[in-house]
C-alpha positions in Angstrom: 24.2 79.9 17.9 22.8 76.4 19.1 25.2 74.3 20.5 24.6 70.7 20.6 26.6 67.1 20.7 26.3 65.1 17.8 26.5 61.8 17.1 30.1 62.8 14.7 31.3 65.0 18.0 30.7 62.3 20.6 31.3 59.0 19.2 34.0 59.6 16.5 36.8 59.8 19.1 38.0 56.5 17.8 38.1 58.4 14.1 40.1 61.2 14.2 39.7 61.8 10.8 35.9 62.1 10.7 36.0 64.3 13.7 38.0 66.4 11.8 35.6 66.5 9.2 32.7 67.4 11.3 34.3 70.0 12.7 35.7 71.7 10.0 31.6 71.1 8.0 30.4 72.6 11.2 32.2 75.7 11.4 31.7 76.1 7.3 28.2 75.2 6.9 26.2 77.0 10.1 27.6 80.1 8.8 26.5 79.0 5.1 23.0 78.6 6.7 22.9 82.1 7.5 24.0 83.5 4.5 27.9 83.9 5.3 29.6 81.4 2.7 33.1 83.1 3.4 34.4 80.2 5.5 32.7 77.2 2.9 35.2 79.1 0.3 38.2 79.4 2.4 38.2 76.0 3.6 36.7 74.0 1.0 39.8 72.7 -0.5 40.9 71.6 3.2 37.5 70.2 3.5 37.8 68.0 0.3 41.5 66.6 1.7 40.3 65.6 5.0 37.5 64.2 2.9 39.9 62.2 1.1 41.8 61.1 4.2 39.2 59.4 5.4 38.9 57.4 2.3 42.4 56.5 2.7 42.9 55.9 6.3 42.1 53.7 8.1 38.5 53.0 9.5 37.3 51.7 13.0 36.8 47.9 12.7 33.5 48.5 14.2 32.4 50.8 11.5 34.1 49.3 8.5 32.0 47.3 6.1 31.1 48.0 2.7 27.9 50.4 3.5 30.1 52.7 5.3 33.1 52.6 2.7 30.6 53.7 -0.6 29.2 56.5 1.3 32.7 57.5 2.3 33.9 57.5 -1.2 30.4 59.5 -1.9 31.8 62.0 0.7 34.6 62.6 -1.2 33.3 62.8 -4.7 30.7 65.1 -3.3 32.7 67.4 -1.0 34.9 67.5 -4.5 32.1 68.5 -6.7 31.6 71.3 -3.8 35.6 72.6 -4.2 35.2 72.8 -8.1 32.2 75.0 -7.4 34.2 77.0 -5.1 37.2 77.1 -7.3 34.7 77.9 -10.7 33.5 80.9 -8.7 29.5 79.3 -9.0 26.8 81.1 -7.3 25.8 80.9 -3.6 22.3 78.7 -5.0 24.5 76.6 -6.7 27.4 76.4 -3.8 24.8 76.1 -0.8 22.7 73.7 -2.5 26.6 71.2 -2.6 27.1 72.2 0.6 23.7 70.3 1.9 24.6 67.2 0.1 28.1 67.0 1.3 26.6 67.7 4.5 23.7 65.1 4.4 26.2 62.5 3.0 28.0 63.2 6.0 24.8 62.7 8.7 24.1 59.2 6.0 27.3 58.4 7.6 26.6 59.3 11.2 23.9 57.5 11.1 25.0 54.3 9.8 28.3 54.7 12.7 25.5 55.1 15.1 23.5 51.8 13.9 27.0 50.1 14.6 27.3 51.3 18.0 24.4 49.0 19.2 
């Protein structure tokens, strides 16, 4: 396993609720990568909550303009469509293939956080 510090890890400190996020994606999806989707369909459900938090809580005033808010609300709608595929009992195609856009729509984020830190 590769270990390495993210832009979510190290500059979401001021956002606890995206560092949540991130860290429950990254112990769900690295396994998903490798075949294991056992912890994507435990923890889905708590994935799609914190998802909603975020949408709800709320967001660092450097990171809070409108941008950032439709991918957020994205996140959710995405990382919901991924619990209903969970919940339906869909295939691992159709269940990995969600799980990459939740997790791109994540990085989108991270990467538009990181354009603000400058």
């Amino acid at each position: 396993m590769i270990t390495a510090t993210s832009f979510g890890q190290a500059k979401f400190n001021d956002w606890p609720e995206m560092r949540t996020f991130n860290s429950i994606l990254a112990e769900t999806f690295h396994p998903a990568e490798e075949g294991d989707l056992k912890p994507i369909k435990s923890r889905s459900h708590e994935l799609f909550q914190n998802a909603k938090l975020i949408n709800i809580s709320p967001m660092p005033e450097k990171y809070d303009n409108e941008a950032v808010r439709k991918m957020v609300k994205k996140l959710v709608k995405e990382t919901d469509k991924l619990n209903a595929l969970i919940v339906r009992d869909e295939q691992s195609t159709a269940v990995m293939k969600q799980l990459n856009v939740v997790h791109d729509t994540y990085h989108e984020i991270a990467g538009m956080c990181k354009k603000e830190e400058k």
